[in-house]
C-alpha positions in Angstrom: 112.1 100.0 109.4 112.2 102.3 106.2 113.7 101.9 103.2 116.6 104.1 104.2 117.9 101.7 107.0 117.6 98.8 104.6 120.8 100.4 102.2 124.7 99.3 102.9 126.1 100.9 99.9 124.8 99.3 96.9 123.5 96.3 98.4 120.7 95.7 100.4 120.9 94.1 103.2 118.8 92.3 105.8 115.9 91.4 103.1 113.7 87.9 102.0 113.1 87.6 98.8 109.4 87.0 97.4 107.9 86.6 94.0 104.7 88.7 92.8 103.3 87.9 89.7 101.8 91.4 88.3 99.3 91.9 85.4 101.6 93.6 82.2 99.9 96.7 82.7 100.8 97.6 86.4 104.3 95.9 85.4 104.8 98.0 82.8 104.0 101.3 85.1 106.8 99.5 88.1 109.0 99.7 85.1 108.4 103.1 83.6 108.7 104.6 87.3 111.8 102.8 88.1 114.0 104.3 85.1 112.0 107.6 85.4 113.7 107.7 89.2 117.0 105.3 88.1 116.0 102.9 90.5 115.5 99.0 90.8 112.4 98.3 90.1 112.2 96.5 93.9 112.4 99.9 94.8 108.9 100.9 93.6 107.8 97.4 94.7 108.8 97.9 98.3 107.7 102.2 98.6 104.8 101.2 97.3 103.8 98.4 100.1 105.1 100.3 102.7 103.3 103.2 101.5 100.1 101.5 101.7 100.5 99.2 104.6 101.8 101.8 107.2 99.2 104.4 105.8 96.5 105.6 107.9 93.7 103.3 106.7 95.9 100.3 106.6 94.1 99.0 109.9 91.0 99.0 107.6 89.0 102.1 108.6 88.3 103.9 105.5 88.9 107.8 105.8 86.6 110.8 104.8 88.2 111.2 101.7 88.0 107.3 100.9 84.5 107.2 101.3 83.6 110.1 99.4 86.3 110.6 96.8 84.8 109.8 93.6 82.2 111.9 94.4 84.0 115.5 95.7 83.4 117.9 92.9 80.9 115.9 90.9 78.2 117.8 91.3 77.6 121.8 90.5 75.4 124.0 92.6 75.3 126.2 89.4 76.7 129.1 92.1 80.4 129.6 91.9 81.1 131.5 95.2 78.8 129.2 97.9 81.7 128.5 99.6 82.6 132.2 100.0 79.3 133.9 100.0 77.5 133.0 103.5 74.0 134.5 102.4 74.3 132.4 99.0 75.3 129.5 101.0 72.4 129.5 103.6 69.4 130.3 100.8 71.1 127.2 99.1 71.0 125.0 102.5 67.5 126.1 103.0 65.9 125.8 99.4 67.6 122.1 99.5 65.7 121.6 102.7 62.5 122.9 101.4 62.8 120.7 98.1 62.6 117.4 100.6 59.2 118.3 102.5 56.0 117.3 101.3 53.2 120.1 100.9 50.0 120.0 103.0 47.3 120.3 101.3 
């Protein structure tokens, strides 16, 4: 539907109306981000759901990204240009691999 198509002038049409009670915290950052745009604060309430709900992982399957967020760029190689440097990159890969093995005696 949109919120585009939901718009006759100044009044919105075609809507149900529901109450959400909201910690004062995430209420106060609806607020801040309404008048920062100069909209209703419904506004932010509504873009926000339909942001979430029609999103890609709204069926429940978690993404790449979602998975593994927190922990993209949390750790250093100590080598700057691994992602540029192929040789650097494959004596990494292989000194990680070694590190794993155990050592006959």
């Amino acid at each position: 539907m949109g919120i585009a198509k939901c718009t006759n002038g100044i009044t919105i049409v075609d809507m149900e109306l529901i109450s959400v009670k909201l910690p004062p915290a995430l209420r106060a950052k609806v607020a801040a981000e309404a008048q920062r745009r100069n909209v209703s604060q419904s506004t932010i309430v509504r873009e926000s759901l339909e942001r979430v709900l029609t999103g890609p992982t709204s069926r429940g399957e978690a993404s790449c990204l979602d998975l593994a967020g927190s922990l993209v760029g949390s750790l250093r190689s100590g080598r700057r240009d691994l992602s540029t440097n192929k040789k650097l990159l494959a004596d990494a890969m292989v000194s990680n691999a070694r590190r794993g093995r155990k050592r006959h005696r």
